[in-house]
C-alpha positions as CSV (number, residue, x, y, z in Angstrom):
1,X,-17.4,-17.6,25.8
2,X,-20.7,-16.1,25.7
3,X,-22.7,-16.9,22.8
4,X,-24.8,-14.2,20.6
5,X,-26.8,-13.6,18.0
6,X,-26.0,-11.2,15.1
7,X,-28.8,-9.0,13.3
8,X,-28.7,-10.0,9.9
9,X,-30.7,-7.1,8.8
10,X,-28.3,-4.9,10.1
11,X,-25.5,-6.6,8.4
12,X,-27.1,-6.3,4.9
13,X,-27.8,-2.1,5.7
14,X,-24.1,-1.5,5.3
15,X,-21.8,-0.5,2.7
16,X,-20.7,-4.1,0.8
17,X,-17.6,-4.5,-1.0
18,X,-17.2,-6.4,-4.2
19,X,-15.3,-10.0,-3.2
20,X,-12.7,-11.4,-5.9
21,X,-13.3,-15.3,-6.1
22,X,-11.9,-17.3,-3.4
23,X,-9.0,-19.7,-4.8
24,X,-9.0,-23.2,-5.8
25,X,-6.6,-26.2,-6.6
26,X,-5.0,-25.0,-9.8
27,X,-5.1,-21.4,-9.8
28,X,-2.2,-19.3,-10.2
29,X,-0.7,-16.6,-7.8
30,X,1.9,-14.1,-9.0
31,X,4.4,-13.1,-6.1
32,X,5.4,-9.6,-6.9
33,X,7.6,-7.4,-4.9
34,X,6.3,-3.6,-5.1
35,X,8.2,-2.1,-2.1
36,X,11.6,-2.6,-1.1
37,X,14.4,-4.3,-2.4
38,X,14.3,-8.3,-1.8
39,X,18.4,-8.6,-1.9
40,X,19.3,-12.1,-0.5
41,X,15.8,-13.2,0.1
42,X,15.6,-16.1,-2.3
43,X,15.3,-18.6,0.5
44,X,11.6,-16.6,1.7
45,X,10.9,-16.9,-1.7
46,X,11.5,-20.5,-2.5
47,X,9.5,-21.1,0.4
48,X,6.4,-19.0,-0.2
49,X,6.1,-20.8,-3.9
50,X,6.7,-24.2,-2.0
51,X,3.7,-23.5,0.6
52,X,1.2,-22.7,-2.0
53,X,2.4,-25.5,-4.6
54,X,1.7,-27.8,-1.3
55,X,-1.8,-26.4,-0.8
56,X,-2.5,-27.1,-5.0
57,X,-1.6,-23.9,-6.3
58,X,0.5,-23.0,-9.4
59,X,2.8,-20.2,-8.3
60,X,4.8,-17.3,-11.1
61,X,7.6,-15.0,-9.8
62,X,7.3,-11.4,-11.2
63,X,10.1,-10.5,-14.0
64,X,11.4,-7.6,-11.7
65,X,10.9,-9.2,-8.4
66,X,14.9,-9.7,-7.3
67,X,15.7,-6.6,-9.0
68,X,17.1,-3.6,-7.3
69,X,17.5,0.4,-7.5
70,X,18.9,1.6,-4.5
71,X,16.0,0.7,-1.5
72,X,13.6,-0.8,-4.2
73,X,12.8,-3.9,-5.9
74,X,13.7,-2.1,-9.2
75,X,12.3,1.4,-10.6
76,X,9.1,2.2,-9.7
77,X,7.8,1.4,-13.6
78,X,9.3,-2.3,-13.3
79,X,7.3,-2.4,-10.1
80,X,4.2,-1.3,-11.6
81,X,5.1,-3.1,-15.2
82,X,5.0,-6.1,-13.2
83,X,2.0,-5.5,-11.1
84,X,0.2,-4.1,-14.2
85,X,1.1,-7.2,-16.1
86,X,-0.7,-9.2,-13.2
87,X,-3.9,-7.5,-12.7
88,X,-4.3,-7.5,-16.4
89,X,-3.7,-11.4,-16.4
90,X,-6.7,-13.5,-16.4
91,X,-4.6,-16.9,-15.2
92,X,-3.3,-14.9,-12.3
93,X,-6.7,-15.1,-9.5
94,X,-4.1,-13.4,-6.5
95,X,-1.3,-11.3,-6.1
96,X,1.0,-12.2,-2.9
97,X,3.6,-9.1,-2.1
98,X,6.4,-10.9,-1.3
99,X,7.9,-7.9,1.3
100,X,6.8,-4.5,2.4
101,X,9.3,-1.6,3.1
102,X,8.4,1.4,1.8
103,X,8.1,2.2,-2.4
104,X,4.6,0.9,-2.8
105,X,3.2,4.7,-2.7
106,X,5.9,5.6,-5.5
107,X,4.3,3.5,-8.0
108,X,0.8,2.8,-7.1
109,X,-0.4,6.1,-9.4
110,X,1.0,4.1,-12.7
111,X,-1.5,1.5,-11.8
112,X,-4.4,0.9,-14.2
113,X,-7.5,-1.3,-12.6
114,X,-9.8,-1.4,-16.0
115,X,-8.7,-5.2,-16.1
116,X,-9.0,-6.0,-12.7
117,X,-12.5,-4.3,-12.5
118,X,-13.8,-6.8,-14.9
119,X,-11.9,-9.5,-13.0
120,X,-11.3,-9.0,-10.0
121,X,-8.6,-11.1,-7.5
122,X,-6.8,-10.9,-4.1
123,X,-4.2,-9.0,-3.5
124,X,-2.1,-9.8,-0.3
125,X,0.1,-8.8,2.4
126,X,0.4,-5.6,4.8
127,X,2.7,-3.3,6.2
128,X,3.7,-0.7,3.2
129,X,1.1,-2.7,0.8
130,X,-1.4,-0.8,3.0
131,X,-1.1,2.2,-0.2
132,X,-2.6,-0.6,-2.7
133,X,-5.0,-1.6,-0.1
134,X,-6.5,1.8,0.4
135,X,-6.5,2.0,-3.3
136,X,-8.7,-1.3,-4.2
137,X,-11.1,-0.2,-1.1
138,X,-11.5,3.0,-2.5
139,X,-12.9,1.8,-6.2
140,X,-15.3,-0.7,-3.8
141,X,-13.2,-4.4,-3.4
142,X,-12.0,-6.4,-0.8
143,X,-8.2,-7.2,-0.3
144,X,-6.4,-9.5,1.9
145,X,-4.7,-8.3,4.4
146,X,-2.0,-11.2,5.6
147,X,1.6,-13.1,5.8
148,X,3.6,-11.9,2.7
149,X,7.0,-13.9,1.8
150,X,9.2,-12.5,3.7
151,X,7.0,-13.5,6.8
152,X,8.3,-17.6,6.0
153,X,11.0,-18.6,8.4
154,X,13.0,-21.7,7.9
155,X,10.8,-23.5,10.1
156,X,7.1,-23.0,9.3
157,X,6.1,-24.9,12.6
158,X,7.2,-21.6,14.2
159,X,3.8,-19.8,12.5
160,X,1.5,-22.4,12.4
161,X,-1.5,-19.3,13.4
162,X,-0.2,-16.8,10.8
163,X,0.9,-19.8,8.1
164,X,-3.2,-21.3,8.7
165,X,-5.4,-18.2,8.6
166,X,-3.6,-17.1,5.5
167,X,-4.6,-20.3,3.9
168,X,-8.3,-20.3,5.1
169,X,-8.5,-16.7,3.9
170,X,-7.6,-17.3,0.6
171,X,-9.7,-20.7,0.4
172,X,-12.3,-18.8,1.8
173,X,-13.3,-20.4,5.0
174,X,-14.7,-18.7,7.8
175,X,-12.5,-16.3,9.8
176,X,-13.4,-15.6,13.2
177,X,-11.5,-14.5,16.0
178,X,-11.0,-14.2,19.9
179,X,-8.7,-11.3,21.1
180,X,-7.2,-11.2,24.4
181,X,-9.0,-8.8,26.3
182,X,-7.7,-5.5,28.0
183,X,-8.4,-3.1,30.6
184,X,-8.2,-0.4,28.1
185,X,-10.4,-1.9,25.4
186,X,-13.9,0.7,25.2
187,X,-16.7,-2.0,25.4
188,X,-19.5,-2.4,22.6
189,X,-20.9,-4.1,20.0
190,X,-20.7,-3.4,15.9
191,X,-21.2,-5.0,12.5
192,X,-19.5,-3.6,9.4
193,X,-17.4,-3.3,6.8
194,X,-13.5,-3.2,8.0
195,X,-10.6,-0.8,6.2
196,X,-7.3,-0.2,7.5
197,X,-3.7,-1.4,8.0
198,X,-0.2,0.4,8.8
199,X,-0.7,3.8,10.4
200,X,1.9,5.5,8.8
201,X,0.9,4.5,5.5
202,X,-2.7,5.8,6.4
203,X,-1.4,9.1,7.3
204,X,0.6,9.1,4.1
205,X,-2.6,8.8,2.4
206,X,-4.1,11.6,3.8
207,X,-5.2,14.3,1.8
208,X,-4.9,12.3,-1.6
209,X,-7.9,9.8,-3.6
210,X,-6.2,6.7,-1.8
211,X,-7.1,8.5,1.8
212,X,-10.1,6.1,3.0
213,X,-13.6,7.2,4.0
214,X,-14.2,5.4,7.4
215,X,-17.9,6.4,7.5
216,X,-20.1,3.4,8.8
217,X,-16.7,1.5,8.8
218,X,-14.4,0.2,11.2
219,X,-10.9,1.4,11.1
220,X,-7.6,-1.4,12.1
221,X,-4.5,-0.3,12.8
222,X,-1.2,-1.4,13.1
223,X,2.4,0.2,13.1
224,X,6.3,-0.8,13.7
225,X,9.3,0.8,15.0
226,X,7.6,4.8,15.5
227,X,8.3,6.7,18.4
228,X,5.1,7.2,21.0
229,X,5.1,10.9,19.9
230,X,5.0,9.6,16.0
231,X,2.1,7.6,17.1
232,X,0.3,9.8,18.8
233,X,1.0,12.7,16.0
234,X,-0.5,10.8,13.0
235,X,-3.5,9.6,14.9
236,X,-4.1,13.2,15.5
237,X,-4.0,14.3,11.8
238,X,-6.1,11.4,11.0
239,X,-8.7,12.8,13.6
240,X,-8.0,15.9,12.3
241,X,-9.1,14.6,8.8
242,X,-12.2,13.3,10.5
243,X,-11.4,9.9,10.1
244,X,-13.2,9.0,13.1
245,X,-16.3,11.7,13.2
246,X,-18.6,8.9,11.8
247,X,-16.1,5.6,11.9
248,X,-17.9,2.6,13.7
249,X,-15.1,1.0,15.7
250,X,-10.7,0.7,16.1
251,X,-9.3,-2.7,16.0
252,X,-5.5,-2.4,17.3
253,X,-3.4,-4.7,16.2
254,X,0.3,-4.9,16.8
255,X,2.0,-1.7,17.9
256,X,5.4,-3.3,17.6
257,X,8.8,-2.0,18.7
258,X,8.0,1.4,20.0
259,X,11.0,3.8,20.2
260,X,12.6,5.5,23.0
261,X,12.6,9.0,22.9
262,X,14.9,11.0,25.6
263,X,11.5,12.4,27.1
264,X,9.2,9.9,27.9
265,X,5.9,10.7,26.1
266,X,4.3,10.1,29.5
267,X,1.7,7.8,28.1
268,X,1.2,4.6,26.8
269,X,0.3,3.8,23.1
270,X,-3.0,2.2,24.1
271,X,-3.4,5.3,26.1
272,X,-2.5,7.7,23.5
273,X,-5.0,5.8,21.0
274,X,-8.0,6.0,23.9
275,X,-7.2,9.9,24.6
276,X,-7.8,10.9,21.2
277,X,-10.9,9.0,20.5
278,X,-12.2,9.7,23.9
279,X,-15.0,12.0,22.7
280,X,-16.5,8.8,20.6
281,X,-18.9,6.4,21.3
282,X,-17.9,3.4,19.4
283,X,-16.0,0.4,20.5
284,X,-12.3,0.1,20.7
285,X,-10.2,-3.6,20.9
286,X,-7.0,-4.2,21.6
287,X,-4.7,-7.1,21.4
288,X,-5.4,-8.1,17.5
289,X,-2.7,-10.6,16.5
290,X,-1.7,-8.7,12.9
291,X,0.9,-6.6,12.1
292,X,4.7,-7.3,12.1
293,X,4.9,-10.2,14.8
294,X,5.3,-13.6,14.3
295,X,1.4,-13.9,15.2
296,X,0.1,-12.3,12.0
297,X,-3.4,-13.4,11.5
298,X,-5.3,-12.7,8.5
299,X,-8.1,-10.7,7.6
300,X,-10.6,-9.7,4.5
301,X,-10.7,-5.8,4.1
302,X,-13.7,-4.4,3.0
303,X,-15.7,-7.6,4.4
304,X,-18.3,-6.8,6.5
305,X,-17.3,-8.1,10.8
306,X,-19.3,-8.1,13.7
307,X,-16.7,-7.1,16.3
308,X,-17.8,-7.6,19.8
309,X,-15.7,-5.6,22.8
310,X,-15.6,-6.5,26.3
311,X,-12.9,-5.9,29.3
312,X,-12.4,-9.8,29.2
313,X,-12.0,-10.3,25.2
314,X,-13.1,-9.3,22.3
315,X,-14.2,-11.7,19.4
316,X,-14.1,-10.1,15.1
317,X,-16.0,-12.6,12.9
318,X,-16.3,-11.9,9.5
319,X,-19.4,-12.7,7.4
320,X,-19.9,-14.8,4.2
């Protein structure tokens, strides 16, 4: 791989992001279940408080986390109660989702962040915990995005990428990456801040205070089970909301299980993505291991990245 140099002065021009404190042996992580229902999932669970114990962590299950009310891990104010409670906590230093689904966005308006402001910590996972993501980059911190407990399978050999990045993130070691390169990736260099995660939760955002500014940023993506046409529709309201008039780069992770329709759409979903920002200048990679694949590698949002694009690979380090 070639080897280059990053302009430090550039880095320290961007927008910065406050960074909670990485963990340490001793701390405490709540595992909290703000999205759907976790019915028969004890076993993830178990696991998830068993892997952080082993790494010298101290591990508390949320009151309301096996609770359920219809799709959701009990009514959206035991959700938040139990969230609240945990960003108010000063023992607690990160909050691990334990599942996505879809509720987050019901209850992330009861949500107070006085406490957390003073104090801040991680907050962890993906998928439908994009909503709370937005919301922490939008009053100006970092978040994690990353496995979540319902990621663990019985065997943790068969993770060991998504199972190790997950513990260096939260450690804080260096992240840095090398993608798989494409014939569709749109060649070019960048350094800043990153902000992102599902699509569809980022189109839910839209037009609301958790809908993110991507100016000087560079937007990641991800999405599960949508039809091309779905796809291709909410990247087009997020253009039309100008997310991508001043944004800085696109980092495609996992587009997993696309949908068939009865007409094909007539274009591929990295095609779909490079049509709509043809117009731009900035760099766009392919081939990011995260999203909702076994291969789910972690990353800081709201650190600041140097992502580097070329046909052969790409390489996303992320800065101290």
């Amino acid at each position: 791989m070639a080897q280059y140099s990053v302009d430090q002065s550039f880095v320290n021009q961007q927008k910065t992001y406050i960074q909670p404190p990485f963990l340490k042996a001793g701390d405490t992580v709540a595992i909290l279940a703000p999205s759907g229902v976790l019915k028969n999932r004890y076993d993830e669970v178990n696991r998830a408080k068993y892997l952080i114990e082993s790494w010298g962590l101290h591990a508390v299950v949320g009151e309301h986390v096996f609770a359920q009310n219809g799709h959701f891990a009990g009514t959206d104010k035991q959700r938040a109660s139990d969230f609240q409670k945990a960003l108010d906590d000063p023992k607690i230093k990160a909050i691990w989702c334990a599942r996505g689904g879809y509720g987050t966005v019901r209850m992330i308006d009861l949500l107070d962040y006085s406490k957390f402001k003073l104090q801040p910590k991680w907050v962890i996972g993906y998928s439908d915990i994009t909503a709370i993501h937005n919301q922490i980059h939008n009053l100006g911190y970092e978040s994690m995005h990353a496995m979540m407990c319902v990621s663990l399978p019985q065997n943790l050999a068969d993770i060991p990428e998504t199972i190790s990045t997950f513990k260096n993130a939260i450690f804080g070691k260096n992240l840095s990456y090398t993608l798989k390169g494409s014939s569709y990736n749109k060649p070019g260099m960048v350094t800043a801040p990153i902000a992102g995660g599902n699509l569809t939760l980022l189109h839910t955002m839209l037009g609301s205070e958790t809908s993110l500014d991507t100016s000087g940023e560079i937007l990641f993506i991800e999405e599960i089970g949508e039809y091309a046409y779905h796809i291709d529709r909410m990247l087009q309201s997020l253009k039309r909301a100008g997310y991508f008039e001043n944004c800085k780069g696109i980092l495609v992770g996992d587009m997993s299980r696309v949908r068939k329709n009865t007409t094909d759409f007539g274009r591929t979903i990295d095609e779909i993505i490079l049509d709509i920002v043809a117009e731009y200048d900035f760099p766009v990679a392919f081939n990011m291991p995260a999203g909702h694949e076994k291969d789910n590698r972690a990353m800081i949002l709201g650190a600041t990245v140097t992502l580097k694009v070329e046909k052969g690979e790409s390489t996303l380090i992320f800065h101290d």
